[in-house]
C-alpha positions as CSV (number, residue, x, y, z in Angstrom):
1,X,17.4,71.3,21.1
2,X,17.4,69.7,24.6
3,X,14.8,67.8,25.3
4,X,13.9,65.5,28.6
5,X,15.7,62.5,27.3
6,X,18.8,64.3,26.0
7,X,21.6,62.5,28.5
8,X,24.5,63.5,26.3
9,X,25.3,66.8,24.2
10,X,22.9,67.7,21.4
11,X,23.6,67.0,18.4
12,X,25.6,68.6,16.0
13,X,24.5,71.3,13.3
14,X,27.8,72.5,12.6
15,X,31.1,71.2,11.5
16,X,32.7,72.7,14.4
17,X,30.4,71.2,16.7
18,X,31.1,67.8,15.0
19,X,34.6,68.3,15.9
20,X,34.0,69.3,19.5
21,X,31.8,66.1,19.5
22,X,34.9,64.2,18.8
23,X,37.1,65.6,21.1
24,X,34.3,64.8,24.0
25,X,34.3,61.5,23.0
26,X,38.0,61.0,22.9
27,X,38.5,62.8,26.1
28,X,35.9,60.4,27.7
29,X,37.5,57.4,26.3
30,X,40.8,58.4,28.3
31,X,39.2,59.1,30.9
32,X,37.4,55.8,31.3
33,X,41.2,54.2,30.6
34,X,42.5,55.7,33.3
35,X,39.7,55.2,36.4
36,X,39.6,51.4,35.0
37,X,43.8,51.4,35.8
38,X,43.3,53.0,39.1
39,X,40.7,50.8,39.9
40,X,42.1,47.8,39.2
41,X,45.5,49.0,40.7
42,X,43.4,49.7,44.0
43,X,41.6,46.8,43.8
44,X,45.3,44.7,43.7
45,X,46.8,46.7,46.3
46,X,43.9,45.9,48.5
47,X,44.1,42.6,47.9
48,X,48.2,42.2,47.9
49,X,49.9,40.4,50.9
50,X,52.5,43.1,50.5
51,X,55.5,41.0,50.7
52,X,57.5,44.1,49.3
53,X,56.3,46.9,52.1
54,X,60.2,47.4,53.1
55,X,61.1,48.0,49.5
56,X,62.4,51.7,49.6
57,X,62.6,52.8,45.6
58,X,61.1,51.5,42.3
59,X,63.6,53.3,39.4
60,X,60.9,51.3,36.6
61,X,58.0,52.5,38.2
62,X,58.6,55.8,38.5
63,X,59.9,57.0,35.8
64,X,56.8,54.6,33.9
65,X,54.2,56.7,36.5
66,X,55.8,60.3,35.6
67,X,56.0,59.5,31.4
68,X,52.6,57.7,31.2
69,X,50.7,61.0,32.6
70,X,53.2,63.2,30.2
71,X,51.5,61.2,27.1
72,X,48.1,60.9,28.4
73,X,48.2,65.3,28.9
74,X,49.7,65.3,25.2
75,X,47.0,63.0,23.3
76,X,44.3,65.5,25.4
77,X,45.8,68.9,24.9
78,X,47.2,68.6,20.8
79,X,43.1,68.1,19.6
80,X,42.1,71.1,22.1
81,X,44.8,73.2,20.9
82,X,43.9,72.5,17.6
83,X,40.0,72.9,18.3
84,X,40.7,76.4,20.1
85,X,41.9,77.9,17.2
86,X,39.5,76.1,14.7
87,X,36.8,77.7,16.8
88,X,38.7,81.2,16.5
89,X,39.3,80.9,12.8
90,X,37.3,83.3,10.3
91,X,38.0,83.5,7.0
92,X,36.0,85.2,3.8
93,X,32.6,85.2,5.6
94,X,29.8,85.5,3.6
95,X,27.3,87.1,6.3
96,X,27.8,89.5,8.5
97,X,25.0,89.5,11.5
98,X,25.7,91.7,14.5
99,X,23.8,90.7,17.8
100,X,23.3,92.9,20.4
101,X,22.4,91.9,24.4
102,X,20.2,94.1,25.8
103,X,17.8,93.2,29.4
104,X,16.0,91.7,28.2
105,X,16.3,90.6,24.9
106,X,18.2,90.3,21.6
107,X,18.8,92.6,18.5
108,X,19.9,91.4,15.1
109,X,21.7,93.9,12.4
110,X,22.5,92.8,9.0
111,X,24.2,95.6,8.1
112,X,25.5,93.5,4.6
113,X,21.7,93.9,3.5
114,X,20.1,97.3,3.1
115,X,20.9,97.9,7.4
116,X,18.2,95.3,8.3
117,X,17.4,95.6,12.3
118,X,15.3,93.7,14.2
119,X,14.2,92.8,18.0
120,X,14.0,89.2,19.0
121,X,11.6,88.9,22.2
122,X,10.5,85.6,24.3
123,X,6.8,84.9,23.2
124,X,4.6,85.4,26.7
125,X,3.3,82.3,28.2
126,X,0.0,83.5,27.7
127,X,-0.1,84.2,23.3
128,X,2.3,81.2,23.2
129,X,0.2,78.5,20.8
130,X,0.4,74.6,20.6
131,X,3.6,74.5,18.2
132,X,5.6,77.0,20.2
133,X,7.9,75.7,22.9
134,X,7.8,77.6,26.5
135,X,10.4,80.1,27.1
136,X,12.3,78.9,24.2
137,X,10.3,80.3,21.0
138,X,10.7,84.3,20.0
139,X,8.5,86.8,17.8
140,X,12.0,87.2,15.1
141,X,14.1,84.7,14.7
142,X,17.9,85.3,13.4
143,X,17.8,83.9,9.7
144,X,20.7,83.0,7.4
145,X,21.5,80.7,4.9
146,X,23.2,77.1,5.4
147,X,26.2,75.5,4.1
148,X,27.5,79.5,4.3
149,X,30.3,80.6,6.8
150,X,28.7,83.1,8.8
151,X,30.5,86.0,11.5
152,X,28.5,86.7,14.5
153,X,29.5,89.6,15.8
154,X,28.3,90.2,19.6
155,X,28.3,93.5,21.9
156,X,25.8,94.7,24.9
157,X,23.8,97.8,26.3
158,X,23.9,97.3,29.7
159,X,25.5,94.2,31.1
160,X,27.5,91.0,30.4
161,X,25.2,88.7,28.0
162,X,26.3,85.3,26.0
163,X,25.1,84.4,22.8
164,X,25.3,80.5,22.6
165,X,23.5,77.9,20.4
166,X,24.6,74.5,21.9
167,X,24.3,72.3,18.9
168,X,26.3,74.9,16.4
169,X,29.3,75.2,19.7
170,X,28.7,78.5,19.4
171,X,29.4,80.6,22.9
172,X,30.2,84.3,22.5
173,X,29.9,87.1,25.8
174,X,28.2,89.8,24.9
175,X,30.3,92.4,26.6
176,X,29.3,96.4,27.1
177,X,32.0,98.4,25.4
178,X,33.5,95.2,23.4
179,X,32.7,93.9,19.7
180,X,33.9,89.7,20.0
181,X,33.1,87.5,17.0
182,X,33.1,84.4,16.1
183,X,32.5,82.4,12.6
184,X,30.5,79.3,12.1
185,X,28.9,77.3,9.4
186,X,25.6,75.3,9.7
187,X,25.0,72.3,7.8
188,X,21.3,71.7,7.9
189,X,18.0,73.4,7.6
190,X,16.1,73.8,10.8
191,X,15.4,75.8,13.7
192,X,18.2,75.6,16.5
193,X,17.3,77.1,19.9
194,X,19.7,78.8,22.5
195,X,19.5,81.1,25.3
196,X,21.8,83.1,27.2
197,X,24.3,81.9,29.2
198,X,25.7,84.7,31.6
199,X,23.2,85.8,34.3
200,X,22.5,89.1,33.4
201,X,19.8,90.2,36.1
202,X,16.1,89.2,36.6
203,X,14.7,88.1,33.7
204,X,18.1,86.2,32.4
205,X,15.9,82.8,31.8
206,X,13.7,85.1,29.7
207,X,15.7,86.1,26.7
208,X,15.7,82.9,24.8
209,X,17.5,82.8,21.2
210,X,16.1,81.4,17.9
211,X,18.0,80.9,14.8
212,X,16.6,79.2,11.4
213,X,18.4,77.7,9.0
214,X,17.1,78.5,5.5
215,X,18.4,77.4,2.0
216,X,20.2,80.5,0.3
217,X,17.7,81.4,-2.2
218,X,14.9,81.6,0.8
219,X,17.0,84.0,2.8
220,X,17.0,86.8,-0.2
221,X,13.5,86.5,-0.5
222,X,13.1,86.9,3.5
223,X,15.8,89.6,3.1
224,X,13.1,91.5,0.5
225,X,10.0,90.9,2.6
């Protein structure tokens, strides 16, 4: 989760995530080549004599200024591509878990297991207790397994929600009239905290999401509870 002294993205819980992680990093580390070029190219030109200011057309230069951008776009947009439909990619899932957006709060089906339905509200400031974290924790979390590919279908009552968990890279609206999914597979126990991410109306800060990662064999017995 994010905490005060989180100055970069959180960290990863999903392979997908790890991935995205990757391609942050290697889109920063171009970007850092180029503003130390242009600096040092504005740094020269302030300090040239400019003994060549009459000097009409540079054939070298320019076709080195139009093919250097070309292969800088190329190294940047071959990993998106290939992220983009990584991210869109669902194959054989083994759960099924249906979130719906409501104002404001979330519902979970698991329609897989006996049509299991729940309500996922923010805990109130005032019954939160010392373990909890403020405006973050809920009374039912979303539960599934790890190291399992699950499909997140999303959908909405009213308006336009998102469901997104950060450290899985997990984003998904939450439209009225719309079923989008997604797929994603978590690779550690743990509880990962989200919220939703499309302002929704008043109490859009209040509709936090919670989901725990459990091994397999503790998710059937919280499926038979």
């Amino acid at each position: 989760m994010a905490t005060w002294k989180t100055l970069m993205i959180q960290d990863s819980a999903s392979p997908l995530m790890e991935q995205l992680s990757f391609f942050h990093d290697h889109a920063l580390m171009v970007l850092v080549i180029i503003t130390t070029l242009v600096m040092y190219l504005t740094i020269n030109i302030l300090m040239n004599s400019f003994k060549h200011r009459f000097l009409l057309e540079g054939q070298t230069i320019e076709i080195i200024w139009t093919i250097l951008p070309a292969l800088i776009l190329i190294t940047i947009a071959l990993p998106s591509l290939r992220l983009i439909y990584l991210l869109d990619e669902t194959n054989n899932p083994s759960i099924t878990v249906k979130s719906i957006g409501h104002q404001w709060y979330w519902s979970y089906e698991y329609s897989d297991f006996k049509k299991t339905e729940f309500d996922s509200y923010m805990i109130p400031q005032n019954d939160n207790k010392n373990y909890h974290f403020r405006l973050l924790d809920v009374d039912n979390r979303m539960t599934v397994p790890f190291n399992s590919q699950i499909r997140l279908m999303t959908t909405s009552t009213d308006v336009i929600h998102s469901w997104t968990i950060p450290s899985l890279g997990v984003k998904i609206d939450a439209t009225p009239g719309r079923l989008n999914q997604m797929s994603f597979t978590i690779n550690r126990t743990g509880l990962l905290f989200g919220q939703c991410s499309e302002i929704c109306g008043a109490n859009h800060s209040f509709m936090p999401i919670v989901l725990e990662s459990i091994p397999p064999q503790y998710f059937l017995k919280w499926l038979n509870n």
